[in-house]
N, C-alpha and C positions, 0 to 999 in steps of 0.2 A: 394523063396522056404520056409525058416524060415515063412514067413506070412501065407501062406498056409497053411503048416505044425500047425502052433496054430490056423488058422482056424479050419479045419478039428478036432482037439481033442477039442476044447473049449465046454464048457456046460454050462447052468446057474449054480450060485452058489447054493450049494444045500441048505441053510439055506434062497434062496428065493425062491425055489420050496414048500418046507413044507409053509413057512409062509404062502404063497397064493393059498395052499391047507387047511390051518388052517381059514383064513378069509373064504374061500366057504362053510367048513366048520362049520363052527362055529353058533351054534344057537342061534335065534333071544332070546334077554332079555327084557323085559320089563323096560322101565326108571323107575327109582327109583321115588315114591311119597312120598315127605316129607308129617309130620304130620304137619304143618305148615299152608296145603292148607286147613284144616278143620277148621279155624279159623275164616275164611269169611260165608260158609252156619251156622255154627254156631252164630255166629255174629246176620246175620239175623233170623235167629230161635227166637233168645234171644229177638230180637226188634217184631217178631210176636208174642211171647207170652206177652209184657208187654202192646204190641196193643191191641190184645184181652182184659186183664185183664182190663186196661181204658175203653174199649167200654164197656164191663160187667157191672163197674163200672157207667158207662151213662156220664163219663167225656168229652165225644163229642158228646154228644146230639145235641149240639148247630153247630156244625160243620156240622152234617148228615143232620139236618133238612135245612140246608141254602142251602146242595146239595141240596136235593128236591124240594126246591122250587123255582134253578135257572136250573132244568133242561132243555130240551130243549120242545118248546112248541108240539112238537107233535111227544112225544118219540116213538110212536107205530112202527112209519115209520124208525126209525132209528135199533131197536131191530132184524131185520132179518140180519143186518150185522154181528150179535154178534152171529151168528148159527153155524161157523166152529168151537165156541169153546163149544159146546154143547157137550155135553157126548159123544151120538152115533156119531156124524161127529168129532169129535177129536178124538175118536177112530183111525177110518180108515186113519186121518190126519198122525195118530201116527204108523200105518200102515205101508203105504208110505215110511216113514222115516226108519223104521226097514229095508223093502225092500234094502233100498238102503244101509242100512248097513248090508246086508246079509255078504260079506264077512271079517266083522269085529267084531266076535260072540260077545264078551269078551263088544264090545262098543255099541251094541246093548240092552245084556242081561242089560245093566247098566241103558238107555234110558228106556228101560219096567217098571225096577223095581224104578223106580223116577215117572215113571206116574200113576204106583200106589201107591205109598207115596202119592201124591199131593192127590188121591180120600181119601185116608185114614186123611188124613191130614185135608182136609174137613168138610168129616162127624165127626172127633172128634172136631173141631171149632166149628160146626153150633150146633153139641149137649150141647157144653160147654159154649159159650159164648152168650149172651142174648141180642139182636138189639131190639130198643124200634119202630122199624119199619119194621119190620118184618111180614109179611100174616103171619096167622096158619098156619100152615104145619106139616106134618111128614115126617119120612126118610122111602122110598120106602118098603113096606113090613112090619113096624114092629111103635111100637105106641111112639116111643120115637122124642119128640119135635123139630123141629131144629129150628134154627134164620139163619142168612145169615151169621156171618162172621165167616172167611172169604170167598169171590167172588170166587168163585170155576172158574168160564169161565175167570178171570182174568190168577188166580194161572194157567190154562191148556192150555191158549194162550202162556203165557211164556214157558211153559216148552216144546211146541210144537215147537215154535221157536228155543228153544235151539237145539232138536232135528234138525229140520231142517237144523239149520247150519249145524252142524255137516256130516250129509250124505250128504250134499251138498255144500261144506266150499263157491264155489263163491256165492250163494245166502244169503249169512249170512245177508245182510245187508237188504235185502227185506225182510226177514224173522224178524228182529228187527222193519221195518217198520211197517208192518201188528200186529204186536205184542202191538206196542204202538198205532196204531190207535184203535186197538179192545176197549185195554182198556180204551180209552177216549171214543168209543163208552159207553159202559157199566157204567160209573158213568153219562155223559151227557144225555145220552136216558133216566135213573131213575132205570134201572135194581138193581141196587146197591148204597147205601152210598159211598160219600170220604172214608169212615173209613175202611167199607171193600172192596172197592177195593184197598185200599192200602194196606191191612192185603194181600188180594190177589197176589199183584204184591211183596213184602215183602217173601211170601210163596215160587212163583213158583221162584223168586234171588236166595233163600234159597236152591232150589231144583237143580238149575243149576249149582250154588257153588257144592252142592254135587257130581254131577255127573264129575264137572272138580276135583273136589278134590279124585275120584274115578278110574278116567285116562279115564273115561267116553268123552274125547273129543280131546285125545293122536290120531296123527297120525300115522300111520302102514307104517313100508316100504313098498317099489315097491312089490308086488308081494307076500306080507304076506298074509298068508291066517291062522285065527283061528282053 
């Protein structure tokens, strides 16, 4: 009867009914980003800008011209590989990837605003920095000179790949593949110098670092929604 009897009146304790009304409760906090993680895109920033200044400079002249002239015998056929990282098809690549980050605004809006750094990032290299093998050219709409470095389809394969891990953590590794083939595409075909394809891939590190240094690639609990 005693057993019963404290059956019947027993309860949970009340200081574990609140606790685990305070955890349901309790809203999501974002992990803390030490300043620490900006040392790396940083890093590499520092190493694109003294890339650039050398090339400027013509201190691998000797470098750029030995790409050229061990590229591959009939780059024409190899250059339609290197089309996903074309402006308009990187676009839509980049697309894609938001897509799949729709419910994760915050890591999204991070991925956009790095693919515009990398354009931005671009046109002030090609305007500033002076490739001794460079076509004439100007920058779309307006009469100011470019040069090539850095590889704009290098720096936008990378950062696309970053993207894509990201929206889709199992494919990270295919996405690194396709990444690194483009850009041996791209300096072997003759599209680009060593110098700037490495100013390139230099760049779009740079860009990736940022966006992990940004929580740009922090995963969301179960069911968070921005």
């Amino acid at each position: 009867m005693n057993n019963l009897g404290d059956f019947s009146g027993s309860s949970p304790p009340a200081t574990d009914a609140v606790s685990a009304d305070s955890d349901v409760a309790a809203p999501f906090r974002p992990r803390h980003l030490p300043l620490w993680r900006w040392f790396v895109p940083l890093s590499l920033l520092v190493g694109l800008v003294a890339l650039g200044a050398a090339v400027d400079r013509g201190t691998l002249h000797s470098v750029d011209r030995w790409g050229y002239e061990h590229r591959a015998s009939d780059p024409a056929a190899l250059q339609p590989l290197t089309d996903p990282a074309e402006l308009t098809v990187s676009a839509l690549i980049l697309f894609a990837a938001l897509v799949g980050l729709r419910k994760r605004k915050r890591v999204a809006t991070v991925w956009l605003a790095v693919y515009a750094v990398s354009l931005g990032t671009e046109i002030v290299g090609k305007a500033l920095v002076t490739t001794p093998f460079a076509a004439p050219n100007t920058l779309v709409g307006t009469s100011i000179t470019q040069g090539s470095f850095p590889s704009g389809h290098s720096m936008r394969v990378i950062v696309l790949a970053g993207a894509l891990a990201t929206a889709w953590p199992r494919s990270r590794w295919l996405a690194a593949l396709w990444a690194s083939a483009t850009v041996a595409l791209i300096e072997v075909s003759g599209m680009h110098s060593p110098s700037e394809v490495f100013g390139g891939v230099l760049g779009g590190l740079a860009l990736i670092g940022a966006a992990w240094a940004a929580g740009g690639m922090m995963s969301e609990p179960s069911g968070r929604r921005d």
